[in-house]
Backbone as CSV, one residue per row, in Angstrom:
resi,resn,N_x,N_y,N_z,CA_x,CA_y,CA_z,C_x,C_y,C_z
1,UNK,106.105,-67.611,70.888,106.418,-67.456,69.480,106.411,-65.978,69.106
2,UNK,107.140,-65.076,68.158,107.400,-64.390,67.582,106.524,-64.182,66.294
3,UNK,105.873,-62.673,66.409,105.034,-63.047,65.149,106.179,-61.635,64.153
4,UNK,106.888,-61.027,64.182,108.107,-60.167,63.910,109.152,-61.217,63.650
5,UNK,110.049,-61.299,62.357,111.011,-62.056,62.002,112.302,-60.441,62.033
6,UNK,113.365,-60.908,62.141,114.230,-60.172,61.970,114.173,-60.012,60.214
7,UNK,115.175,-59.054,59.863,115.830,-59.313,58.632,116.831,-60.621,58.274
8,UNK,117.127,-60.829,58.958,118.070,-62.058,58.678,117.017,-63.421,58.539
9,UNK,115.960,-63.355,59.203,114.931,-64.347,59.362,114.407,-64.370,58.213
10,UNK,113.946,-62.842,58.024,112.928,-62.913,56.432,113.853,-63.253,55.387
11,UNK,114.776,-63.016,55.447,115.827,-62.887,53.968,116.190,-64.619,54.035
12,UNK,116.187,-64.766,55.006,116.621,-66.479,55.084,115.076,-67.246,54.638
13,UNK,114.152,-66.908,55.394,112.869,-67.528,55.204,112.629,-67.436,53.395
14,UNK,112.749,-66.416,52.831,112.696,-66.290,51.700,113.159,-67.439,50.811
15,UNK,114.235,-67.730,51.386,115.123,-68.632,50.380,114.418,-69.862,50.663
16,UNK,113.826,-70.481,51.732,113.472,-71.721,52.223,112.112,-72.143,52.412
17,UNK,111.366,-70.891,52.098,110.011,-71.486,52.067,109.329,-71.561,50.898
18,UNK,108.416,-72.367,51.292,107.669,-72.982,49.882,108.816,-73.875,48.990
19,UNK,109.551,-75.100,49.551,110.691,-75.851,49.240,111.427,-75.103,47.769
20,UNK,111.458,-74.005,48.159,112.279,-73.194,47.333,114.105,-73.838,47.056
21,UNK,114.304,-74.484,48.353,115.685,-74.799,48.597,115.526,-76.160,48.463
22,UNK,116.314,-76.811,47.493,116.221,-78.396,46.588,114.832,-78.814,47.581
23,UNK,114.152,-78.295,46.996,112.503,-78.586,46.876,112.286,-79.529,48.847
24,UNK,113.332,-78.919,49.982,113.265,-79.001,51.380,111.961,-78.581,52.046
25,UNK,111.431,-78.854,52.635,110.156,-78.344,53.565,110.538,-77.922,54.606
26,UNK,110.856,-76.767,54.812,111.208,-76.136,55.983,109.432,-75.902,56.721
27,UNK,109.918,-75.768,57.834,108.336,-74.875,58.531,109.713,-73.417,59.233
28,UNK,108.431,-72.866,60.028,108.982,-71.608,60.380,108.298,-71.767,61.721
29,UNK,108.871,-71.489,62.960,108.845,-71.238,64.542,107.823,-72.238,64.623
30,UNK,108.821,-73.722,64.435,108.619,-74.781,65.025,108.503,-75.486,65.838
31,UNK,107.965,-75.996,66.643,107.755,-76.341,67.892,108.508,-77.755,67.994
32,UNK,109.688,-78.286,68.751,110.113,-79.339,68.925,110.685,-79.084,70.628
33,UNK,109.726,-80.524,71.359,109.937,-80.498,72.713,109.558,-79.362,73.295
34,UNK,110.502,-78.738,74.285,109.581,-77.596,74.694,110.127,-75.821,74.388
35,UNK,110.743,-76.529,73.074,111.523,-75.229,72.619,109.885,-74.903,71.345
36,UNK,110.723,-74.040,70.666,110.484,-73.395,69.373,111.503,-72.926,68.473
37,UNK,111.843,-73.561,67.622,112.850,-73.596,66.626,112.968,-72.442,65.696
38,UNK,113.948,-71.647,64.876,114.037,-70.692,64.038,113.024,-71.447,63.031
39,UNK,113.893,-71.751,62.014,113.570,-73.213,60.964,113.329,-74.480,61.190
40,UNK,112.852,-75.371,60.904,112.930,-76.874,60.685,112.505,-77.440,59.617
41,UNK,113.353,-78.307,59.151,112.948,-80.103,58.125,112.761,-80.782,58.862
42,UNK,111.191,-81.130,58.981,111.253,-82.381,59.752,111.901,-83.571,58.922
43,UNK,111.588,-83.390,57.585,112.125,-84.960,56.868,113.822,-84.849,57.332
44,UNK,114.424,-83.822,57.137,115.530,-84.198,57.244,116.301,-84.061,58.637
45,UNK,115.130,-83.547,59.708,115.517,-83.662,61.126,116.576,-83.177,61.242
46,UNK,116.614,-81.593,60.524,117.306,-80.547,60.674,117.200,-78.959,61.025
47,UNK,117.328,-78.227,61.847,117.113,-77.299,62.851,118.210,-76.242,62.137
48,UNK,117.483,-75.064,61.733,118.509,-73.904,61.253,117.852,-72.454,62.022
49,UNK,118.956,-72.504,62.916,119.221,-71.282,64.366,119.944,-70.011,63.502
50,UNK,119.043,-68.989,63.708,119.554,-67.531,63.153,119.945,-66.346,64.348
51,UNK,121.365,-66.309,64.567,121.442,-65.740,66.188,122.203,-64.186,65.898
52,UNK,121.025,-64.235,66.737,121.696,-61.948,66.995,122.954,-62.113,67.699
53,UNK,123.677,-60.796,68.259,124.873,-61.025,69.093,124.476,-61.226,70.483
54,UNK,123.226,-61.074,71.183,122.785,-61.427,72.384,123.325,-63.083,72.631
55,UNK,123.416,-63.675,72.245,123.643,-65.261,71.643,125.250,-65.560,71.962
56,UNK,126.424,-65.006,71.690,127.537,-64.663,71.929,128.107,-64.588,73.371
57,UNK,127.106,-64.132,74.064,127.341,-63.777,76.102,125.789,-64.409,76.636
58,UNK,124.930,-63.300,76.128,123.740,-63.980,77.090,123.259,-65.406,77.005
59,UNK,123.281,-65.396,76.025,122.225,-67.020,75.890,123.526,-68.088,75.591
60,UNK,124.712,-67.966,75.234,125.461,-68.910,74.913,125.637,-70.204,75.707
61,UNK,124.923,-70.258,77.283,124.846,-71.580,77.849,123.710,-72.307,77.934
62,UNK,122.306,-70.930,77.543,121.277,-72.071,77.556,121.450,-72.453,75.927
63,UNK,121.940,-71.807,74.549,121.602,-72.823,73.012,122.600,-73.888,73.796
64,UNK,123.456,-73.731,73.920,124.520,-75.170,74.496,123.219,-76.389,75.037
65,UNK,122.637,-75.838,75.785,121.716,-76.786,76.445,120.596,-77.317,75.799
66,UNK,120.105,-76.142,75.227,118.993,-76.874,74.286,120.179,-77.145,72.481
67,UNK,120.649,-77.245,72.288,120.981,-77.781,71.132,121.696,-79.078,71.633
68,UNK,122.066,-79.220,72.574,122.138,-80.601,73.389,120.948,-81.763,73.093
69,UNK,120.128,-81.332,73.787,118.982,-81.679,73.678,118.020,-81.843,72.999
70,UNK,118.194,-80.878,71.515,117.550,-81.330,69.983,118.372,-82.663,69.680
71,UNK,120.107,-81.987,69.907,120.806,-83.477,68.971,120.542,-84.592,69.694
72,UNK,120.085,-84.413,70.841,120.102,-86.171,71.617,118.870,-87.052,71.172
73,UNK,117.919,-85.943,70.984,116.998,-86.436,69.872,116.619,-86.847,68.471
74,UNK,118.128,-86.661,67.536,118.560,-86.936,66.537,118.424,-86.007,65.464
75,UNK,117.752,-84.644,66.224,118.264,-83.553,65.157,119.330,-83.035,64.674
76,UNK,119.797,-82.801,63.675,120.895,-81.409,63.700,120.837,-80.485,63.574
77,UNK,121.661,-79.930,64.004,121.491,-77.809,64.381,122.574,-77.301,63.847
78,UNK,122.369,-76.591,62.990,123.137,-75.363,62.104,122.835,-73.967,63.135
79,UNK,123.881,-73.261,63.341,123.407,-71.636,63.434,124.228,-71.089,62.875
80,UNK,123.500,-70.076,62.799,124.397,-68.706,61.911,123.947,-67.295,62.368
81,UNK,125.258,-66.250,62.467,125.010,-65.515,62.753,123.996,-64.954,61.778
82,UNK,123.223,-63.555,62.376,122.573,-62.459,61.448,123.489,-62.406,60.294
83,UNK,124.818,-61.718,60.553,125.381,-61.072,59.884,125.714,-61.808,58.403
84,UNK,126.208,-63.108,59.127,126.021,-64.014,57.889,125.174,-64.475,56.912
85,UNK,123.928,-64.289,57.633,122.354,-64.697,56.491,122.628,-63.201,55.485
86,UNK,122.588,-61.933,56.130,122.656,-61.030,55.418,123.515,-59.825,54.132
87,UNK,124.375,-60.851,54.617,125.680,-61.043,53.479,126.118,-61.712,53.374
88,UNK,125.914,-62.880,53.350,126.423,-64.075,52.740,125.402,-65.276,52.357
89,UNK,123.995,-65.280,51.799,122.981,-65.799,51.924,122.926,-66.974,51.033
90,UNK,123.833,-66.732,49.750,124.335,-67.961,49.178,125.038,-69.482,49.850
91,UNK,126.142,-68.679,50.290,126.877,-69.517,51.443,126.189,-70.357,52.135
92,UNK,125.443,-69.635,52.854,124.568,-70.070,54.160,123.468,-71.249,53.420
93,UNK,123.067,-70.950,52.339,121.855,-71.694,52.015,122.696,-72.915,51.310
94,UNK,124.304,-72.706,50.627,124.965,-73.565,50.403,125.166,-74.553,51.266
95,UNK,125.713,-74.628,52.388,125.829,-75.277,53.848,124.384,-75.914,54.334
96,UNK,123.366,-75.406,53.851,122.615,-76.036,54.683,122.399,-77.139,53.612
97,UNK,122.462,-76.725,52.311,121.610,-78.191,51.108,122.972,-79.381,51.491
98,UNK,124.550,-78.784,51.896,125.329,-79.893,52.076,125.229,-80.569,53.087
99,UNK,124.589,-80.038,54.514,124.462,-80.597,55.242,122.837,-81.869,55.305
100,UNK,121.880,-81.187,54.349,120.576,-81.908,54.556,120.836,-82.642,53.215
101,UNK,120.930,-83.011,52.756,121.340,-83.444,50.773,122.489,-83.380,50.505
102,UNK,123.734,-84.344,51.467,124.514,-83.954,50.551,125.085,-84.969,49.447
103,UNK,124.171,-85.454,48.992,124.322,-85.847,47.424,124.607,-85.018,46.457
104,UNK,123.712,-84.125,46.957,123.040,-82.951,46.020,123.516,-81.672,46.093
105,UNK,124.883,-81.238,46.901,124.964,-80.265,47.709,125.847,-79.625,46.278
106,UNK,125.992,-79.658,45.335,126.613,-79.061,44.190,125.611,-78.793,43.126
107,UNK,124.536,-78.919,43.670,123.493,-78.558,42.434,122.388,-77.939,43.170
108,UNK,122.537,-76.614,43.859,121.011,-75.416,44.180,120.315,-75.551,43.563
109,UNK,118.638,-75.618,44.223,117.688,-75.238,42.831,116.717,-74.499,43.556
């Protein structure tokens, strides 16, 4: 585990903790199986991945493998680049309430 969040981490964490985001329970460097997750809802058994450009070449076959392997377990996995949490943080937090709530996905709170 990581006790250093990026900027994209904190600026995202910001928005999502303390069910800041339609009142969601995120945790932060979650432990599921034998990973450790960016984000997680457990209620909504949803996984939100915040990826540097290392992610792009190096790691792009093991997330393949482990995001395999969250969804076979019935999670879902969102990622997003850095670049995107950090200019575009609306967006991003938009996408995730449509994907976990989307009843609700037209009304942020």
């Amino acid at each position: 585990m990581r006790t250093n969040m990026t900027d994209a981490e904190r600026k995202l964490w910001h928005e999502l903790r303390a069910h800041r985001l339609m009142k969601l329970g995120f945790r932060r460097q979650y432990p599921i199986r034998n990973y450790i997750v960016d984000f997680a809802c457990p209620a909504r058994r949803l996984i939100v991945e915040i990826d540097g450009s290392q992610h792009a070449e190096q790691m792009a076959a093991y997330d393949r493998t482990r995001t395999g392997a969250l969804e076979a377990d019935g999670w879902t996995v969102l990622r997003f680049w850095n670049d995107d949490v950090l200019k575009d943080i609306d967006n991003v937090c938009q996408h995730i309430v449509t994907i976990a709530c989307p009843e609700d996905s037209d009304d942020r709170t």
